[in-house]
N, C-alpha and C positions, 0 to 999 in steps of 0.2 A: 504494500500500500504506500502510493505518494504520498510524506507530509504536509506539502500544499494541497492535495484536493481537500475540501470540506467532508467533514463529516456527516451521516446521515440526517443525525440529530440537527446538526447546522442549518439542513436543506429543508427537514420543516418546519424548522423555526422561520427562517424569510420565506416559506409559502405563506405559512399562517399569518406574517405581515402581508403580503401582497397584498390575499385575500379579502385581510381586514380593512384595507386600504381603497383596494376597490371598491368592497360592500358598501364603504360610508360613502364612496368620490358617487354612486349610484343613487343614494338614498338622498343624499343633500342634492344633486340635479333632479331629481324629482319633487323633492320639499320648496325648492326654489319657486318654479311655474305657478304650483299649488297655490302659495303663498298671494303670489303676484295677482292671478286669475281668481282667486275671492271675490264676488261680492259680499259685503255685510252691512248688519245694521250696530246701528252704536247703543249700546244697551242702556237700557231708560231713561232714550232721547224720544220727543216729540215728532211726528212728522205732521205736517198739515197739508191740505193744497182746496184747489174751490175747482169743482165740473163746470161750471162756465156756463153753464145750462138755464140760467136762471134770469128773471125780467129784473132791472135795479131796484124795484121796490123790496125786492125777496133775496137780492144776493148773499144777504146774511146765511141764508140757509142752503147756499150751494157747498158749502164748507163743509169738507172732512176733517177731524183729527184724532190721528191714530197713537197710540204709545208702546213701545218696545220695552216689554219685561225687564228687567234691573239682570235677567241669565241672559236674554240674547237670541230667548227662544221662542216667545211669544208677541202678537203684533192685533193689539184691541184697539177696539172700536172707543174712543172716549168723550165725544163732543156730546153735550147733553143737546137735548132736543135729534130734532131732525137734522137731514141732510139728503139734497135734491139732487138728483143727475136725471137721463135719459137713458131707456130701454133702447137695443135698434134689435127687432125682432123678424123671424121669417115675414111673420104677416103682419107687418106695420112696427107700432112702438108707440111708446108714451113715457109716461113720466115714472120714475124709478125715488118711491120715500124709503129712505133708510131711517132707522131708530129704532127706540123700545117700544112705540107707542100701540095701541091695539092696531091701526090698519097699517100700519109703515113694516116693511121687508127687516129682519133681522140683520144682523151685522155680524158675522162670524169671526169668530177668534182663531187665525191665522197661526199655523206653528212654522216657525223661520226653520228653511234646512241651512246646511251648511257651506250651498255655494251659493248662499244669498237670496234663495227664490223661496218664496211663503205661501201656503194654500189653507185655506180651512173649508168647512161647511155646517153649515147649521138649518135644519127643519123647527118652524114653529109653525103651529096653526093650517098645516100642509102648504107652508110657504116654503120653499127650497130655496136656497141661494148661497154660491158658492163663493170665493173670494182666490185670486190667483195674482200673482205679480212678482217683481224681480225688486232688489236693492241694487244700487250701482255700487262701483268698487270703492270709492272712497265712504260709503254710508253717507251720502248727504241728500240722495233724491231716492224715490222708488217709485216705479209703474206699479198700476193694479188695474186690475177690471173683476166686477161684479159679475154672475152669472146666472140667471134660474134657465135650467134645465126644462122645469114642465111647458115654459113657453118657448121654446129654444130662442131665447134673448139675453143679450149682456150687455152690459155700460162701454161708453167710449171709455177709453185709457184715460185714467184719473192720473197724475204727477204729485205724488206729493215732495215736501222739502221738510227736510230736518233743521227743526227749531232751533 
């Protein structure tokens, strides 16, 4: 046996470095993208925004405002009273009340995934309506639209902004 070659022991000791080296140079370029490509929300930040839908005597009530749980994982409904947009439905459209009130559509409590997009649903009174939309990457704006199913109608893209 040569006294310069390495011994076996030697050889996989700098495998198990390579290896090791590799596994993480792999994990950290995939954690990187990850990172980058998030959308989120900022957790028990405000968002508000107004549907635009409405005549100026009433604009007060075109107003949504929603709040993001204090974990990051929930996106509720908060503006007391109502809140007005438009239906656009196969066979026509009308006017779309959100609230608690007896005839106004429920407002569903949204659970945020974790590449930023939130969906919920909620039936009251055999009212359906679903709720869907995105956060942008920096958490300061998010799309949403409204949905009922039984009329196959949804609201135009609402924007809200973080307060």
């Amino acid at each position: 046996m040569d006294l310069n070659e390495p011994r076996v022991s030697e050889l996989r000791g700098r495998r198990r470095r390579v290896v090791v080296v590799a596994a993480l140079g792999c994990v950290g370029a995939m954690a990187v993208p990850a990172v980058g490509l998030n959308a989120h929300a900022v957790a028990g930040a405000s968002y508000t925004g107004n549907s635009g839908m409405c005549a100026p005597s009433i604009h007060r009530d075109c107003g949504f405002k929603f709040r993001v749980s204090s974990s990051g994982r929930k996106l509720r409904f908060v503006k007391k009273g109502k809140a007005i947009s438009t239906w656009e439905c196969q066979g026509g459209g009308g006017e779309a009340i959100f609230g608690s009130g007896k005839n106004e559509m429920p407002v569903p409590t949204a659970r945020i995934h974790a590449d930023g997009k939130f969906s919920g649903h909620e039936t009251v009174n055999s009212q359906q309506v679903s709720i869907k939309g995105r956060f942008s990457k920096s958490g300061k704006r998010a799309n949403l639209k409204f949905v009922s199913p039984a009329g196959h109608c949804h609201t135009p893209r609402l924007t809200l902004h973080k307060q």
